[in-house]
N, C-alpha and C positions, 0 to 999 in steps of 0.2 A: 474330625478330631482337631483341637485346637493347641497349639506347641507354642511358645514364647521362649525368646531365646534374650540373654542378658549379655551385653560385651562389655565390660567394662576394660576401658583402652586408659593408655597414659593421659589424653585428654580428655576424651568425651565417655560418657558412660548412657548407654542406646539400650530400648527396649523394644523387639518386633514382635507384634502377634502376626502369627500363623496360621492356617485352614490349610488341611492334611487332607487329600484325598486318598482314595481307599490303593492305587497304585501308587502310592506314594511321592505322588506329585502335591506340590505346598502352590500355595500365593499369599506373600504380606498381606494384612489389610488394617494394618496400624503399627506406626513406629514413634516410639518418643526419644526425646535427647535430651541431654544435661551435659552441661559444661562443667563437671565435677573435677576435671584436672590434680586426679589422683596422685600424678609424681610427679607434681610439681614441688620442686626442690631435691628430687633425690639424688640427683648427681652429685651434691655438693656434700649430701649427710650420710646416702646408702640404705637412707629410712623413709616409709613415705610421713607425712608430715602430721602435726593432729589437725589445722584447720581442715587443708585436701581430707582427709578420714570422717572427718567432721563433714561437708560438703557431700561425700559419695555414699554416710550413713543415711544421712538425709533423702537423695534421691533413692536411695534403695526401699526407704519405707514409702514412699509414694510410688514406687515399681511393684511393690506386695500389694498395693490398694487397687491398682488396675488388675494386677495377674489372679487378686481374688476376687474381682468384679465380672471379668471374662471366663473363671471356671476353667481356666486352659490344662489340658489331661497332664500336661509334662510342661516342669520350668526349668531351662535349659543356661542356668549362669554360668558364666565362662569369663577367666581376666586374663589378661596379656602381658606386657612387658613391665611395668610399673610394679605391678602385685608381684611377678615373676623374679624379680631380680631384688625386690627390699628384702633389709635384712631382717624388719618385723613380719613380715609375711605370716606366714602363723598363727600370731597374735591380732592381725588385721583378717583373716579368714575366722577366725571363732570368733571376736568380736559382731564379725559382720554376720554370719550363722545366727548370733545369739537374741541381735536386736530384729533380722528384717525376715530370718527364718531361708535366706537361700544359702546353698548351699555350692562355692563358686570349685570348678575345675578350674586348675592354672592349667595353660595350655604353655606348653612346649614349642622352643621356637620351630621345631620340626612343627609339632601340630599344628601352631598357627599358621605356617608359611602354606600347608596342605591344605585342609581347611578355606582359605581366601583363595587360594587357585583354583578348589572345587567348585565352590562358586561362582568365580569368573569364569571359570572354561565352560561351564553348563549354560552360559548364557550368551555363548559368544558362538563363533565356528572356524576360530582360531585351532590350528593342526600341529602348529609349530611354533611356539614362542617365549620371550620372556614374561613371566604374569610377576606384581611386583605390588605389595601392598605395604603401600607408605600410611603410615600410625604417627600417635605423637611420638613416641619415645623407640622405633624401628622400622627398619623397612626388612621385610621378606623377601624372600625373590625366590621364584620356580622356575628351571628351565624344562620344558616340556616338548618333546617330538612325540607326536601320537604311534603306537601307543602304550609308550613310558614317561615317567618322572627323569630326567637324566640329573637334573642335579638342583640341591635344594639350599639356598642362603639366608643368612639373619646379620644383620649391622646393624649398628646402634643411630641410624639417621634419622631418626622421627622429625618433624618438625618445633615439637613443642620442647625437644631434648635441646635443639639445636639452638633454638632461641632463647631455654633458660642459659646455655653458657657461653653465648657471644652477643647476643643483645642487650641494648642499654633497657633500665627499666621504665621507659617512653615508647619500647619496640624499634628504634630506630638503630645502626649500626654505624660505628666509625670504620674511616676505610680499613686500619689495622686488622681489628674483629672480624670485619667481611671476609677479608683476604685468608685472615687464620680460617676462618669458616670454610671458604669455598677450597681450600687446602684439603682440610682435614676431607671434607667429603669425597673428592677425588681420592686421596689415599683409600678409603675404606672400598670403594663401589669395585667390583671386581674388572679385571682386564679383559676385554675381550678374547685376549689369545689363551683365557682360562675355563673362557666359554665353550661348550661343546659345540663342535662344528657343525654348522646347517646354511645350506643355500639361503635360507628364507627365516629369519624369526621373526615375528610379529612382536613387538612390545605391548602388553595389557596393565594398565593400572586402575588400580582398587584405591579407594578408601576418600576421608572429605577435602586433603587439599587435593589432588586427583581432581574428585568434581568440582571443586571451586574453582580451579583454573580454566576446566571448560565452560564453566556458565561464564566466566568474564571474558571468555575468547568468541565466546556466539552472542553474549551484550555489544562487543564490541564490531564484532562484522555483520548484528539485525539481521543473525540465523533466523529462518522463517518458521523452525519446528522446534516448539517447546520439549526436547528429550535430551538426555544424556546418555544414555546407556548406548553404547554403540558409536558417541562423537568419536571421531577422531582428529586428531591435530597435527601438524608438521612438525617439526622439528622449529623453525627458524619462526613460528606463532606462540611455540613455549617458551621462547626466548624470548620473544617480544611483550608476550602478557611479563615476564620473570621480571624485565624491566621495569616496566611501566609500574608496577606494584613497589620497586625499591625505590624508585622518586616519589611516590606517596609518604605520607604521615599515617600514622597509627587509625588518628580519627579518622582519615576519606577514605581509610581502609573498611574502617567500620559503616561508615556511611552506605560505602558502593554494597548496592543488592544483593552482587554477584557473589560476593564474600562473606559477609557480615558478622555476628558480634563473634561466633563462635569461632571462625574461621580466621577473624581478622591477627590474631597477635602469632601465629605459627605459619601462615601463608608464603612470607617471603622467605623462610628457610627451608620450607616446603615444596618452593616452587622453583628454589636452586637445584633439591635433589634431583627433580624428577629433570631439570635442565641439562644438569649434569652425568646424568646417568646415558642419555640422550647422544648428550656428545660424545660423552667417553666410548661407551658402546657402538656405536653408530650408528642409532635407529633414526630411521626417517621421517617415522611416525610413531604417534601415543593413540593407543583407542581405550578409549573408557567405560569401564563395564562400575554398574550402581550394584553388581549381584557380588558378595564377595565374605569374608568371615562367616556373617551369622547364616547367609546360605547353606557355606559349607558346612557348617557344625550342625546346623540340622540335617543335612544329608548325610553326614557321617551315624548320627547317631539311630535316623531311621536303618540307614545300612542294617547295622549291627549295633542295638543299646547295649550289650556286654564289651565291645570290641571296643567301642565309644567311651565306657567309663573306666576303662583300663589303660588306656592311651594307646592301642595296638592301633593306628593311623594306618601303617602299612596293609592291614588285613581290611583296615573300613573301606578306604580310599584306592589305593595303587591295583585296581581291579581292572584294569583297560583293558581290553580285547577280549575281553569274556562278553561280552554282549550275546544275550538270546536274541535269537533267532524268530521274528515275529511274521507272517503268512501275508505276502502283500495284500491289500486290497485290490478291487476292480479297477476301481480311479488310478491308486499307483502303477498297476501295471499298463494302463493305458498311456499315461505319464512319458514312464518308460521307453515304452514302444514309439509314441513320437520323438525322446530326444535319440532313440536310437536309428530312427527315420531320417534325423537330421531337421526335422521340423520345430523342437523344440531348443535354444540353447542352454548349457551349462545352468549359467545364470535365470534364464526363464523355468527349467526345470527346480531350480532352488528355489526362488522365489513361490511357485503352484506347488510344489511338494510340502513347504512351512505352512502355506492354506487351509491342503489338506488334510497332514498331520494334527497341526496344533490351533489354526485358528475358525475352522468350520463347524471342530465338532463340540465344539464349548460356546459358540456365539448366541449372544441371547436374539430374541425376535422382536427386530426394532427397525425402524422405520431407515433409510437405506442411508442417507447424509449421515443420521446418529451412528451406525456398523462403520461407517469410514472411518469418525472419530476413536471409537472403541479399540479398530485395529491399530490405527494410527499410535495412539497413545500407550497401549501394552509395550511392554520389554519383549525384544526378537533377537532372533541370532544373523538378521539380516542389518545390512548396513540401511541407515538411514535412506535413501535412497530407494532401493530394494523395497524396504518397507513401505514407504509411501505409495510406491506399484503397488504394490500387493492389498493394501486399503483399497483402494482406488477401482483394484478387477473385483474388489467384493463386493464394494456396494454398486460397481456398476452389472455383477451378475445377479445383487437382488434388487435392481430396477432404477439406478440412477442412471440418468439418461446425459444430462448435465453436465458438464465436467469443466466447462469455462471456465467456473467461479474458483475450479482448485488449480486448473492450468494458471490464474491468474495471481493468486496467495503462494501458490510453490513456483513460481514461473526460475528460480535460481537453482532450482531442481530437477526439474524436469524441461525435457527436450523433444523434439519429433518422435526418435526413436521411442522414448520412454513411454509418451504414450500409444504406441503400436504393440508396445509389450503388453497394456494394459487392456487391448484389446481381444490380445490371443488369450490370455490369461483368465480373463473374464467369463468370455464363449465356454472355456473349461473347464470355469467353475462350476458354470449351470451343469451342464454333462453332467460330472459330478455328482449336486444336490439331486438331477434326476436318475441318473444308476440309481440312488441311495432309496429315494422315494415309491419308483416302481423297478419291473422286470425288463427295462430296456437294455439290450447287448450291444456294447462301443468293442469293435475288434479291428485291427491294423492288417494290412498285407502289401505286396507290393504288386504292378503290374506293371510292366516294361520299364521298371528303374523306376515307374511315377506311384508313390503309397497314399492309397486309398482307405478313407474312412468307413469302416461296413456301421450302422446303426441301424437295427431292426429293433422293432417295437413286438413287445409278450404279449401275453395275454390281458395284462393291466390294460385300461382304459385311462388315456392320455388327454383330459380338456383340451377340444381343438382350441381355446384359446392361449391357450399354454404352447400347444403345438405349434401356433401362428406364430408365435416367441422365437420359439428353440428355433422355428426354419430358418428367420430372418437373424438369427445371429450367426446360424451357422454358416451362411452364407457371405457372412464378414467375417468367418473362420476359413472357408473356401478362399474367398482373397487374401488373408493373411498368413496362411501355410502353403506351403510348397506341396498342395493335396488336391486328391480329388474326393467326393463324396458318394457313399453309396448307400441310398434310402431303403 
C-alpha cells in the first residue's frame, strides 16, 4: 500500500511517498519540497498573506500531480503553526480543498509535538530524553522517560518567525536586534528546574535547520560517512557552526552546500535556538534524527484512522508498555545465552540483535561490498559507529574477505577493538543464515565455569564446502570468545 503524507510547515511545504507493509512498517521512497513560506508575514498582520497563499496553492497543484501519478491508497495533508494560528485559517482551508482537492488536518500543538517525537523515538534508542522539533514558526519539545510522555511544550521559536521580526531584509542582524533576539529566546525555552528530573536525558532534534547544521559541522571536520540520522554534536560544535554562520552574508550562506537556498535565510536564528536550548538546559550533546512529523503522522494514523482524524493523539500515540509479546527466535536466544555467558557485550549484543531483527531479513542478494553499502546507508537506531560494525560483520559473513580498503576510508572510526567486534559478529551472523537455512542445533552450557558451544548437525545435508567455511570461522569464533566448541 502506498500513503503520502503533506506537511505543510511555516516555511517549507514537503511531500513523502510511502510503501506500507502489511505489519505496518513504511519506508519513504520519494520526498519533494517547496519553499512556499506560508507565514511569512504573519506576525506582523495575524493573516497569512495572498502572495505566501498564492506560492503554497501553487505547489499544492503540483502535490495532486505526483499523488495522482503514484495512485497512493491514502493522502495524508497535515499544516502546522502558520495555518494554525492565522486568522484566515478557514478560508485558506476551503480555498485550498477547492483548487488542489486536499483536504488538510491542522494539527494541534499537542499533536504536532507527539507526532515528531514518534518519529524521532522510533528511530533512535533514546530511553530518556528531550526530543524537540524546531519548525519555521515553533519549536515542540517532548520530555520522554520510557515508558511515558512526562511533559509536552510548544513556543513560538521557529526560525523563520524569528528572522521575520529581528532581521534586516538582507538577512543580516544589528547587534541591538541580535541581543533582543537571543533575549527573547532564552525567556521563552523552559528552565531546567521545570524539567522533570532524570539522571540522564538525551537531547533529539528533528526538523531542517537540525540537519543543516549537522551537514555543515561534518563539511567542516571531512566526516568520512555520508549520514545524518544518528549525528550527534557537542555542545561547544553547536556553538561554533552558530558562529561561524553569524559572520557570513546572506549570499555565502547560500553558496555553502551545507545549507543552501532553502535553509539559508532562517539558519542563523535557528541555529541560536538549538544553541540556546543547549546551554540553558545543559545538554552536552545534540543527536539528530531525519525520522520526525510526517513519520509520526503516518504511524498515528496506521495506529488508529478514526483516533487519527479526531485528534485523540493520546489513544493513537501514548501506548508505551503495551508492547506484545513476540516468541524469540533460535538466533536470539542463542544471542542471549552468549551475552548472558559474558561472551557477548551490551554493546555487541545491540549491534547482532539490529542484524538480526531488522537488517538480515529484508536484505536483497547482492554481491558482498554492495550489502555493506546498503547497510551502511539505511537509517538505524544505532550510533554511527555501531552501524558501521554492523555493515562490516554482514558482508564479511556473506564473503568479504577484505577489509583494508574499509579500515582505511573509516580509519577515524574505527579502532583495533572495533574491528575484533566485527569479527565475533560476523562468525554469528553465519550461524544464524545457517540455523535459518537447514536443521543445525546452536545450544550454550557451561562446564567448570568455561561455556561451551554444542553445534550438531540434522538430518539436512550441509555442502562440505560450506562446511569447510563455517569450521574455519568458527575457529576465529574459538579465539574470540571466552569459549570452547563442541562439534
Amino acid at each position: 500500500m502506498k500513503v503520502s503524507v503533506i506537511d505543510l510547515g511555516y516555511n517549507s511545504l514537503k511531500l513523502v511517498n510511502y510503501k506500507v507493509r502489511r505489519d505496518k512498517s513504511f519506508v519513504a521512497y520519494g520526498q519533494h519540497s517547496v519553499l512556499a513560506k506560508v507565514g511569512e508575514g504573519l506576525d506582523q498582520t495575524g493573516f497569512l498573506g495572498d502572495k505566501p497563499i498564492r506560492r503554497t496553492l501553487k505547489a499544492l497543484k503540483q502535490f495532486r500531480a505526483i499523488v495522482d501519478l503514484e495512485r497512493s491508497s491514502y493522502v495524508l495533508p497535515v499544516a502546522t503553526s502558520a495555518v494554525r494560528e492565522a486568522g484566515n485559517r478557514e478560508e485558506f482551508l476551503k480555498q485550498a480543498y477547492q483548487e488542489t482537492g486536499f483536504k488538510f488536518k491542522v494539527l494541534s500543538e499537542k499533536e504536532e509535538a507527539v507526532y515528531a517525537f514518534e518519529g524521532a523515538k522510533s528511530a533512535t534508542s533514546v530511553h530518556a530524553g528531550l526530543f524537540f522539533d524546531l519548525g519555521g514558526g515553533s519549536l515542540e519539545m517532548v520530555i520522554y522517560s520510557e515508558p511515558t510522555i512526562r511533559k509536552i511544550l510548544s513556543v513560538p521559536l521557529g526560525g523563520l518567525r524569528l528572522t521575520d521580526l529581528y532581521a534586516k531584509p538582507n538577512g543580516s542582524y544589528t547587534k541591538k536586534n541580535y541581543a533582543r533576539m537571543r533575549k527573547r529566546i532564552l525567556e521563552l525555552l523552559p528552565e531546567k528546574k521545570h524539567l522533570p528530573t532524570s539522571k540522564s536525558l538525551d537531547l533529539v532534534g528533528v526538523g531542517g535547520s537540525v540537519r543543516a547544521l549537522a551537514r555543515y559541522d561534518q563539511m567542516r571536520r571531512k566526516y568520512p560517512l555520508n549520514k545524518l540520522h544518528n549525528y550527534s554534536m557537542k555542545r561547544n560544535a553547536v556553538e561554533s557552526v552558530h558562529r561561524a554562520l553569524r559572520r557570513m552574508s546572506l549570499r555565502a550562506i547560500r553558496k555553502n552546500p551545507a545549507i543552501g537556498q532553502e535553509r539559508s535565510q532562517s539558519i542563523i536564528a535557528g541555529s541560536l535556538v538549538v544553541h540556546l536550548l543547549m546551554e540553558k538546559i545543559g545538554f552536552r550533546k545534540l543527536i539528530v534524527s531525519t525520522h520526525g512529523l510526517r513519520d509520526g503522522v503516518l504511524s498515528g494514523f496506521l495506529e488508529s484512522p478514526s483516533s487519527y482524524r479526531q485528534g485523540l493523539v493520546d489513544r493513537v500515540l501514548m501506548r508505551e508498555g503495551a508492547q506484545a509479546h513476540v516468541k524469540a527466535s533460535a538466533q536470539e536466544k542463542l544471542a542471549k545465552s552468549l551475552l548472558s555467558h559474558r561472551n557477548l557485550t551490551k554493546r555487541e549484543y545491540a549491534i547482532l540483535s539490529e542484524a538480526l531483527d531488522h537488517v538480515l531479513p529484508d536484505l536483497p542478494i547482492y554481491n558482498p561490498e554492495t550489502l555493506f553499502y546498503i547497510v551502511l546507508e539505511a537509517d538505524s537506531v544505532l550510533s554511527h559507529v555501531d552501524q558501521l560494525i554492523m555493515a562490516l560483520s554482514v558482508a564479511r559473513a556473506n564473503g568479504m574477505r577484505r577489509t583494508d580498503w574499509v579500515e582505511t576510508s573509516y580509519k577515524r572510526l574505527l579502532d583495533k577493538k572495533s574491528m575484533e567486534m566485527v569479527k565475533k559478529i560476523s562468525v554469528l551472523i553465519q550461524l544464524a543464515q545457517l540455523q535459518q537455512k537447514t536443521d543445525i542445533d546452536l545450544t550454550m552450557s557451561s562446564e567448570r565455569g568455561v561455556p561451551r558451544l554444542h553445534i550438531v548437525q540434522g538430518k539436512q545435508h550441509i555442502p562440505k564446502v560450506l562446511m569447510k567455511n563455517i569450521l574455519r570461522d568458527l575457529e576465529d569464533l574459538e579465539g574470540a570468545f571466552n569459549l570452547q566448541l563442541a562439534l
